[in-house]
LOKOL-549929 format. One record per residue: x, y, z of N, C-alpha, C, O, CB in turn; residue in one letter; residue number from 1. Coordinates in pm, 1 decimal, m for minus. Glycine has a CB too. Example, Ala and Ser with C-alpha at 12.3 -4.5 7.8 and 13.67 -1.06 7.14 Angstrom:
REM residues 2
        n_x        n_y        n_z       ca_x       ca_y       ca_z        c_x        c_y        c_z        o_x        o_y        o_z       cb_x       cb_y       cb_z   rest    nr
     1319.0     m569.0      780.0     1230.0     m450.0      780.0     1320.0     m330.0      780.0     1423.6     m331.9      846.5     1130.8     m447.3      904.6      A     1
     1285.0     m225.0      708.0     1367.0     m106.0      714.0     1290.0        3.0      787.0     1340.9      113.8      803.9     1408.4      m59.8      572.5      S     2
END
This chain:
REM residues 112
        n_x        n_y        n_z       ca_x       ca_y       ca_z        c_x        c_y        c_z        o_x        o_y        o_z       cb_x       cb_y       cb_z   rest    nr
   m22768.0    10648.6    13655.6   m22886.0    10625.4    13574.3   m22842.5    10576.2    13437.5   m22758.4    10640.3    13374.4   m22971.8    10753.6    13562.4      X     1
   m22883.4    10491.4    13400.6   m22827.7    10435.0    13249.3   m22954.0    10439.1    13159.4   m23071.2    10413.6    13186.9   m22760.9    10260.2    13252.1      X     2
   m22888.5    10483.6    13029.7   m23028.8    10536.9    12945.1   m23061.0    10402.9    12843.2   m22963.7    10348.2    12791.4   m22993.5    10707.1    12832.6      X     3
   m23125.7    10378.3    12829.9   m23190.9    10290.1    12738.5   m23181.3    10365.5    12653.2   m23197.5    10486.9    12665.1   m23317.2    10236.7    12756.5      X     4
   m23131.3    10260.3    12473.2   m23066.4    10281.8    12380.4   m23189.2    10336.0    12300.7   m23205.6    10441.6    12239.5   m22982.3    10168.1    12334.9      X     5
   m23282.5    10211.7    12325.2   m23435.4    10161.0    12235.6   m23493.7    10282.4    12307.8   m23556.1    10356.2    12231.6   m23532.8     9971.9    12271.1      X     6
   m23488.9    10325.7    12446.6   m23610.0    10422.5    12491.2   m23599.6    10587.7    12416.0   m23687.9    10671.3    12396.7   m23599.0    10438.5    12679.5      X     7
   m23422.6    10589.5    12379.6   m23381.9    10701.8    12356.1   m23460.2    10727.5    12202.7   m23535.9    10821.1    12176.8   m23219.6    10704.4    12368.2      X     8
   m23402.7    10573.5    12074.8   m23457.5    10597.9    11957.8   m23645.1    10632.8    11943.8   m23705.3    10690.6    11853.2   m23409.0    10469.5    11883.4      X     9
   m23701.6    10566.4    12081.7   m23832.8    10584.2    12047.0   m23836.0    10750.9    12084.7   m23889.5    10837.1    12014.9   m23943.2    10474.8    12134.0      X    10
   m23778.1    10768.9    12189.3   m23807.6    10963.6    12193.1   m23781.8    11042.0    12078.0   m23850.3    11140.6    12050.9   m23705.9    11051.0    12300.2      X    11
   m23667.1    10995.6    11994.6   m23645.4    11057.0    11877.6   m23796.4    11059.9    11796.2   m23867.1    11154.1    11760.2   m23524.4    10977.0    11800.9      X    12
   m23811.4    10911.8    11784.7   m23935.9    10907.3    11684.4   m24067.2    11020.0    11714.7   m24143.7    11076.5    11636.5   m24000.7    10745.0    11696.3      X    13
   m24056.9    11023.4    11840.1   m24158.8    11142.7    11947.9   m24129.0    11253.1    11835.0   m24202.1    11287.9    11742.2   m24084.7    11199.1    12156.5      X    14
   m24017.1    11292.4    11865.1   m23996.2    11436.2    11803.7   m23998.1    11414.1    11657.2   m23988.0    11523.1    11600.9   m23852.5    11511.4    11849.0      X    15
   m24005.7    11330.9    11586.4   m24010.8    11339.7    11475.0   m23923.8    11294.5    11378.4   m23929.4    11329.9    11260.6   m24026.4    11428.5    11467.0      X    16
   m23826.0    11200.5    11434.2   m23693.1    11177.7    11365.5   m23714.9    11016.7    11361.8   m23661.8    10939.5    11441.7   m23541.8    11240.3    11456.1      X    17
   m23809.3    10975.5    11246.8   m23847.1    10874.4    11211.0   m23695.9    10772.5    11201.5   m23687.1    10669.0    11267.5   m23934.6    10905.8    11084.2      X    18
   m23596.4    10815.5    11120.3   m23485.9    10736.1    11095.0   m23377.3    10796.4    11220.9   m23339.7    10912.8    11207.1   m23432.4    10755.5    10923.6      X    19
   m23334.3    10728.8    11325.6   m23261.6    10824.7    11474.2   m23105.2    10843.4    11350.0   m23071.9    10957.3    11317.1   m23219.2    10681.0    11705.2      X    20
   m23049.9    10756.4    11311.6   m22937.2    10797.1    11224.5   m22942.0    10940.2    11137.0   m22843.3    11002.8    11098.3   m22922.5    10683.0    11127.3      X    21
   m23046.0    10966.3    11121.5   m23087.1    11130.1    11069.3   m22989.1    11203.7    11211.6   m22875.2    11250.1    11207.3   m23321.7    11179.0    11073.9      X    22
   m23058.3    11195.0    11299.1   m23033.1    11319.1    11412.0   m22881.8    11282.8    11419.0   m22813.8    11384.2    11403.1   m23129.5    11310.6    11587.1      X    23
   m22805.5    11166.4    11438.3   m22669.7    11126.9    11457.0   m22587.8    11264.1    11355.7   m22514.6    11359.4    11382.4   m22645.2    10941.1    11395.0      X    24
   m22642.6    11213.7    11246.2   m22609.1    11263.2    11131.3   m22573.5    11475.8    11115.1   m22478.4    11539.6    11070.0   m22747.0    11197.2    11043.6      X    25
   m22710.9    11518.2    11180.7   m22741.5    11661.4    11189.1   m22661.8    11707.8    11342.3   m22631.4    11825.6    11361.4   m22927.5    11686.6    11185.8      X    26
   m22627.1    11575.6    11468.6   m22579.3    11602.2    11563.2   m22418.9    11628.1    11519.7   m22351.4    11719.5    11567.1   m22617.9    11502.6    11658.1      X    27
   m22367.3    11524.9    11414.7   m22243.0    11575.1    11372.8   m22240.1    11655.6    11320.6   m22137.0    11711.2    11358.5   m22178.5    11523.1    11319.7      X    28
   m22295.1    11728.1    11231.4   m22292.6    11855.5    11175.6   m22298.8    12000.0    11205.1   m22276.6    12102.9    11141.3   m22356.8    11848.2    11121.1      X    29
   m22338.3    11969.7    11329.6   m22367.0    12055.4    11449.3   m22252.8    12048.8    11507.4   m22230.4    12169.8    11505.7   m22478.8    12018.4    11541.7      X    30
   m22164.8    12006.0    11556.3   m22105.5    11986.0    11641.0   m21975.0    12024.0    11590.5   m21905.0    12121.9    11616.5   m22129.6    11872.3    11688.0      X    31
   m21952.3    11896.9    11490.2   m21794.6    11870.6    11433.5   m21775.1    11951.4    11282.5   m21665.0    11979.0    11234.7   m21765.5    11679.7    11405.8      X    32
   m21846.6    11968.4    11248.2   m21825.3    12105.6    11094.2   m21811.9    12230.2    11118.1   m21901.6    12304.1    11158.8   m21951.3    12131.2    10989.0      X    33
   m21685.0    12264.8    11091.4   m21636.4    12394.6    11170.7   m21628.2    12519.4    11002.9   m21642.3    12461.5    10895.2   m21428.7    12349.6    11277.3      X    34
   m21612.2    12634.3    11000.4   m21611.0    12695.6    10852.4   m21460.4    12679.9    10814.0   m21433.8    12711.7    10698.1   m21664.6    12868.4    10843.0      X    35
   m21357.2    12636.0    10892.7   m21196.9    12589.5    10875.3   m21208.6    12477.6    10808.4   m21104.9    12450.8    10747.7   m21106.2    12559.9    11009.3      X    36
   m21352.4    12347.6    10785.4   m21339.3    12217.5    10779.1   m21233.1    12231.0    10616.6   m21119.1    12184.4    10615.3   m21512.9    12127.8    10781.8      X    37
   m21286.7    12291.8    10507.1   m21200.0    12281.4    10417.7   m21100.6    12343.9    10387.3   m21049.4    12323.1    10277.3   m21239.0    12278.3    10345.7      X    38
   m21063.1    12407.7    10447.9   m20909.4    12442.3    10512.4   m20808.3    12354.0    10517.4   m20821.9    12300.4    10627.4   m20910.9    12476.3    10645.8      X    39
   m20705.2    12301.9    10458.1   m20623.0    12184.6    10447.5   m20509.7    12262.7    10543.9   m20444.8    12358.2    10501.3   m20576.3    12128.9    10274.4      X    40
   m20493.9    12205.2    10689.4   m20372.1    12213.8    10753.3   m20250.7    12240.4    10689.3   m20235.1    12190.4    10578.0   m20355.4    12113.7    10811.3      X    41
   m20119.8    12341.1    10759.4   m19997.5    12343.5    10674.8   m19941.6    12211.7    10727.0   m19932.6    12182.3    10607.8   m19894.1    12481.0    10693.2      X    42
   m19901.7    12118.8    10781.6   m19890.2    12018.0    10840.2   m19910.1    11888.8    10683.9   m19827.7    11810.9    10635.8   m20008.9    12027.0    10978.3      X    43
   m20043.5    11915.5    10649.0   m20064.8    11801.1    10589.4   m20064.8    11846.7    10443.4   m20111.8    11774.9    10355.1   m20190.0    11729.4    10640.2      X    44
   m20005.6    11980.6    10416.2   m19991.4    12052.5    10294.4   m19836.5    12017.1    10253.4   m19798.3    12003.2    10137.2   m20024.7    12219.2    10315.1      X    45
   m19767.3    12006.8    10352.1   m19599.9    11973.0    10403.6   m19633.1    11819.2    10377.2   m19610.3    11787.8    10260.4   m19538.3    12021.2    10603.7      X    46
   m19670.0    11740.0    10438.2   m19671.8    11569.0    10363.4   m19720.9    11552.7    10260.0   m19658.6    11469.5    10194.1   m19742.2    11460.3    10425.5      X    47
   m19831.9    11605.2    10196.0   m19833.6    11652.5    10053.1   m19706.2    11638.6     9953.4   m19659.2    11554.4     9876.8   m19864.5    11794.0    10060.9      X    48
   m19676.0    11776.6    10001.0   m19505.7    11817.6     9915.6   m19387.0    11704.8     9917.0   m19309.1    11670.2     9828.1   m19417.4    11962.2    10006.6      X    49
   m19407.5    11649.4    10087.1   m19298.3    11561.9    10077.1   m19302.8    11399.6    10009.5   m19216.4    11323.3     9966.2   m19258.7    11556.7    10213.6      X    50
   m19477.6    11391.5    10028.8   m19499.5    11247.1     9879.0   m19460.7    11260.1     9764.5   m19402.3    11172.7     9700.4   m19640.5    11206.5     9824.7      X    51
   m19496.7    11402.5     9714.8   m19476.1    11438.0     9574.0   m19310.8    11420.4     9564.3   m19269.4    11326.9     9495.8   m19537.2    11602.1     9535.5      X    52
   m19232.3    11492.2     9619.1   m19120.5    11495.0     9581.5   m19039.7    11399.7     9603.3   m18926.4    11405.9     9555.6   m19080.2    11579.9     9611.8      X    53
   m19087.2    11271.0     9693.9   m19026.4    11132.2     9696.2   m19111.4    11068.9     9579.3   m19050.1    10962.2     9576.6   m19041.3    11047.3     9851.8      X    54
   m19209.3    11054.5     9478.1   m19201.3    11022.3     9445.7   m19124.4    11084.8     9284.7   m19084.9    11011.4     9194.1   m19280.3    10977.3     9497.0      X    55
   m19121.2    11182.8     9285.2   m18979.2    11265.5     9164.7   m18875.0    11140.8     9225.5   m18864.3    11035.9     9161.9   m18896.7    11503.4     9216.9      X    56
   m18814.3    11158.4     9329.2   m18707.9    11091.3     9363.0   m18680.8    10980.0     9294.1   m18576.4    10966.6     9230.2   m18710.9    11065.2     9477.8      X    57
   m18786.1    10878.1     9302.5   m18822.4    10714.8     9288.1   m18761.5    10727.3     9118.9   m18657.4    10681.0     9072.1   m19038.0    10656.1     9316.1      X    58
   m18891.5    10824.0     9038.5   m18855.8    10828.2     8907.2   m18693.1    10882.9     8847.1   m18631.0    10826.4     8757.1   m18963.8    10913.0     8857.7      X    59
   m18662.4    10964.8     8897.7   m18492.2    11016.6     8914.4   m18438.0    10875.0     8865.3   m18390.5    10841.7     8756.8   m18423.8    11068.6     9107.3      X    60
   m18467.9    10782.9     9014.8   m18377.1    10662.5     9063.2   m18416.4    10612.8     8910.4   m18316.4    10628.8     8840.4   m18425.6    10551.2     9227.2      X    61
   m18504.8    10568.9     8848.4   m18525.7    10557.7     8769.5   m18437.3    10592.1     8587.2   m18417.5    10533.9     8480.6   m18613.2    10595.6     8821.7      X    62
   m18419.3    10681.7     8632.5   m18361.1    10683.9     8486.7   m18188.7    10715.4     8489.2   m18124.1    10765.2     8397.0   m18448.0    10815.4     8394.0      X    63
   m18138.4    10672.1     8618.6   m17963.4    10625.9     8630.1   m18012.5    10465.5     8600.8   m17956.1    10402.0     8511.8   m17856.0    10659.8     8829.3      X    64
   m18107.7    10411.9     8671.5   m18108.9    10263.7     8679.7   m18193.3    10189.9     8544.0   m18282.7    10260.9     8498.0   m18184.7    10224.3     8830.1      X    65
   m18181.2    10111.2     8504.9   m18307.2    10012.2     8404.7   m18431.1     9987.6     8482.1   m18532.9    10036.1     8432.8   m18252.8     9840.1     8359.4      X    66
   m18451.2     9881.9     8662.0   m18507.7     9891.0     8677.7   m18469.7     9919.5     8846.5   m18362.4     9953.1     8896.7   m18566.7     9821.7     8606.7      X    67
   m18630.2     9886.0     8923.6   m18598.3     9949.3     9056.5   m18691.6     9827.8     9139.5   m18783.9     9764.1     9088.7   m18654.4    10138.5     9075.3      X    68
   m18651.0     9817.5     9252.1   m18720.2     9693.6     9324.8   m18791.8     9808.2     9479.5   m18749.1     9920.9     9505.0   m18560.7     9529.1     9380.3      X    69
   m18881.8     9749.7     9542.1   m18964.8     9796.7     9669.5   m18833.8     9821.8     9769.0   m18818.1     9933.1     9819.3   m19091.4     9664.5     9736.1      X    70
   m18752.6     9727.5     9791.5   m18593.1     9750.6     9863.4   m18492.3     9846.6     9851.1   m18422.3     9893.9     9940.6   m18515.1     9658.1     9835.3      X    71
   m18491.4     9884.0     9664.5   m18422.9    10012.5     9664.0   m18467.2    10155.1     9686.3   m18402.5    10256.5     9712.6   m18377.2    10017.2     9561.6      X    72
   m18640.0    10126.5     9662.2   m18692.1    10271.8     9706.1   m18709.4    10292.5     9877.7   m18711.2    10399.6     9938.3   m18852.2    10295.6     9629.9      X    73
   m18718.7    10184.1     9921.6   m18672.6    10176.6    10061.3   m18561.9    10205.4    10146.1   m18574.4    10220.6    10267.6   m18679.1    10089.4    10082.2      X    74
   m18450.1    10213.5    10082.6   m18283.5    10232.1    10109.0   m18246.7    10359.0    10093.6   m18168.9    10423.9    10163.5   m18187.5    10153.5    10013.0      X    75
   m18333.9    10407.1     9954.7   m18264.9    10547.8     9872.1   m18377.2    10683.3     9930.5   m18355.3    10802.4     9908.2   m18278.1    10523.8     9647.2      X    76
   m18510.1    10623.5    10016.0   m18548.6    10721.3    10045.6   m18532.1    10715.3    10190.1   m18473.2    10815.1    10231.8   m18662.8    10744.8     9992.4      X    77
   m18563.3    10634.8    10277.3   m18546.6    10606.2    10422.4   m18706.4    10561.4    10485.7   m18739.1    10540.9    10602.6   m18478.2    10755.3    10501.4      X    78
   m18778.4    10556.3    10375.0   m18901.7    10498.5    10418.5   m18936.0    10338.5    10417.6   m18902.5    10243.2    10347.3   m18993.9    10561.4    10340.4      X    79
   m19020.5    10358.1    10532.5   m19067.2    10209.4    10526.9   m19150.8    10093.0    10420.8   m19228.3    10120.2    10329.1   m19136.7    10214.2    10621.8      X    80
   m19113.3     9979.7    10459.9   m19182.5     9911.6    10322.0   m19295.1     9928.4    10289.2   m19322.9     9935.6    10169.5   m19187.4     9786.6    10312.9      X    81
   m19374.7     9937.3    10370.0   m19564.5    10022.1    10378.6   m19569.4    10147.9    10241.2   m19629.1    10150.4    10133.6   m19595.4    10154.4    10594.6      X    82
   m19492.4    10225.4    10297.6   m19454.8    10384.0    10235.8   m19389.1    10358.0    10050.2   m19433.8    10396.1     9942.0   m19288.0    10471.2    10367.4      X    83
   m19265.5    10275.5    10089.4   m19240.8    10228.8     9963.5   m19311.6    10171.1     9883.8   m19303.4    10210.9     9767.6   m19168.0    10170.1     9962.8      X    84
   m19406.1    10058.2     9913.6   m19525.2    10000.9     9828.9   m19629.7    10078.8     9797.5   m19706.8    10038.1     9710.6   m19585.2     9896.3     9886.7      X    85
   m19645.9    10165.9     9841.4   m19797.5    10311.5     9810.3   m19737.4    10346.9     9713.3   m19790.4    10324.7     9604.4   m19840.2    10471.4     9927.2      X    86
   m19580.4    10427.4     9718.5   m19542.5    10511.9     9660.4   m19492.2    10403.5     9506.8   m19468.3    10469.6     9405.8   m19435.9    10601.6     9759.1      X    87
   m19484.9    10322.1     9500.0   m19497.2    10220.7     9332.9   m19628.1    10254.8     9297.1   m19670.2    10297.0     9189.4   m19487.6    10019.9     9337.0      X    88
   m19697.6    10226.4     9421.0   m19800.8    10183.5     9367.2   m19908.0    10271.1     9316.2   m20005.6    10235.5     9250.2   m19841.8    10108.8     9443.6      X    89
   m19880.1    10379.7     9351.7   m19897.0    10503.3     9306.8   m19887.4    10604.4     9177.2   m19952.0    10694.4     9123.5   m19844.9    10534.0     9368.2      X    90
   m19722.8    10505.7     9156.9   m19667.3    10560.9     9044.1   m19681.1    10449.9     8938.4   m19592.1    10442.3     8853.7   m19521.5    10609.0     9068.6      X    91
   m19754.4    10388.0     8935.9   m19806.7    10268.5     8881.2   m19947.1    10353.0     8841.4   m19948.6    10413.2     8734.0   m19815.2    10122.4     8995.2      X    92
   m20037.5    10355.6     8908.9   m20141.5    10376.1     8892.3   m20166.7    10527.1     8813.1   m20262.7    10571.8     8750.4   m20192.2    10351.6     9014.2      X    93
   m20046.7    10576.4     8844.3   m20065.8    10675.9     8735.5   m19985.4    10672.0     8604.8   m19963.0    10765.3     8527.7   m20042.0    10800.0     8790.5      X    94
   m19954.5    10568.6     8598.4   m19886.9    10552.7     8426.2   m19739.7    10546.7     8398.7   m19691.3    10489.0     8301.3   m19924.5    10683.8     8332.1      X    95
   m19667.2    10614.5     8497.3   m19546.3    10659.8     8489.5   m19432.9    10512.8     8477.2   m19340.0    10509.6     8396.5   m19529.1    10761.6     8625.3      X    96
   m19464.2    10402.8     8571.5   m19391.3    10293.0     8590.9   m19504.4    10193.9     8565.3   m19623.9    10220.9     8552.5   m19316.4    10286.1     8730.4      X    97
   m19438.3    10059.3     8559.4   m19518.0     9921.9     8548.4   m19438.3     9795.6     8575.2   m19338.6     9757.2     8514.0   m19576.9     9904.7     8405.1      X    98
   m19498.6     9738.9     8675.5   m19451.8     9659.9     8778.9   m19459.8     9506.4     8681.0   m19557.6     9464.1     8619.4   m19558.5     9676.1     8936.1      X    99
   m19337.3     9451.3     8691.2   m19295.8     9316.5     8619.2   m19271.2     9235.6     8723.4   m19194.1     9230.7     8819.2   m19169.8     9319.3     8522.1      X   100
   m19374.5     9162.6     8668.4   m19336.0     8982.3     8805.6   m19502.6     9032.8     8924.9   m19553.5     9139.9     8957.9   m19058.4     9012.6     8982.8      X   101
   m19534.2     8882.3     8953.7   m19598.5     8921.5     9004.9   m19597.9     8938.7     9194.8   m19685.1     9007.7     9247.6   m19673.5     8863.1     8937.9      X   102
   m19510.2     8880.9     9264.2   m19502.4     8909.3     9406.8   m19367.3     8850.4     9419.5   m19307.8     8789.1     9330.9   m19622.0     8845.5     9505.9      X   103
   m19323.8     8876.4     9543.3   m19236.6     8850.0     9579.2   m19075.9     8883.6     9568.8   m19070.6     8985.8     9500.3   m19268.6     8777.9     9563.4      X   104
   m18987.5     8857.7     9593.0   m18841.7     8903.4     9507.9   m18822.6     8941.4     9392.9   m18762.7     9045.3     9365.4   m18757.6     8820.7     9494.7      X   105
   m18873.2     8858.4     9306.2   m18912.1     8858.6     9150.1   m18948.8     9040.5     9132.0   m18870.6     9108.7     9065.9   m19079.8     8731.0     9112.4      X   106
   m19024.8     9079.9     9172.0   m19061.4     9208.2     9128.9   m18955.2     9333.1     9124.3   m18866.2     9366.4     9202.5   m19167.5     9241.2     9212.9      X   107
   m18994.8     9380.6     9018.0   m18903.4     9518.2     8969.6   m18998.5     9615.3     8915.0   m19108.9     9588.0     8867.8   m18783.7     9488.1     8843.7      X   108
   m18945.8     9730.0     8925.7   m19041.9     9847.0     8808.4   m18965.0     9881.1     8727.0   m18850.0     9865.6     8768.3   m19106.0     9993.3     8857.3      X   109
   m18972.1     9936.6     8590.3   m18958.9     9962.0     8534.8   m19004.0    10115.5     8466.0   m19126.7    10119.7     8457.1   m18966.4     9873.6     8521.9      X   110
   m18957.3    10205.0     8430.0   m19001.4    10355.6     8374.8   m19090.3    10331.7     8270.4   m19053.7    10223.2     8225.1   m18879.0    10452.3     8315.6      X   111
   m19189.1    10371.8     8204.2   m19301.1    10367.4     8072.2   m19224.8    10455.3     7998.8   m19261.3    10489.9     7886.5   m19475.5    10423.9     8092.2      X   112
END
């Protein structure tokens, strides 16, 4: 038996659920909101710790070196170039470093 999409939203409207994205909405809440929801996993409390402290690392690298390129934070931590570009870019966005040149090889950071 296959349900019609349109027959289903008009039953909603039956019951009273003028907008059907309402009920979607109260069906997830029902369902998938558990009293753990804000509960932060030890799992993702542990990648937490381990961003934070690669990016200490980066800044470390930082003050043996003048400046630092996406390649050396890539080498000196073991992360990928994805991981390495967040983690500038990160430390960029919070004040700490500031990125000279605009793409490509050319680019370095520098400590503030």
């Amino acid at each position: 038996m296959k349900i019609n999409y349109l027959g289903f939203l008009g039953f909603l409207g039956f019951l009273g659920f003028v907008d059907p994205w309402y009920f979607f909405f109260l069906f997830f809440l029902f369902f998938f909101a558990s009293p753990a929801a804000g509960k932060m996993p030890e799992a993702t409390k542990q990648r937490i710790e381990q961003m934070e402290q690669n990016k200490q690392k980066i800044l470390q690298m930082l003050t043996s070196q003048d400046k630092i390129t996406n390649n050396d934070v890539e080498k000196g931590l073991g992360v990928s170039d994805a991981t390495a570009t967040r983690y500038l870019d990160e430390l960029e966005m919070a004040g700490e470093i500031k990125q000279v040149g605009k793409e490509g090889q050319s680019v370095y950071y520098i400590k503030i």
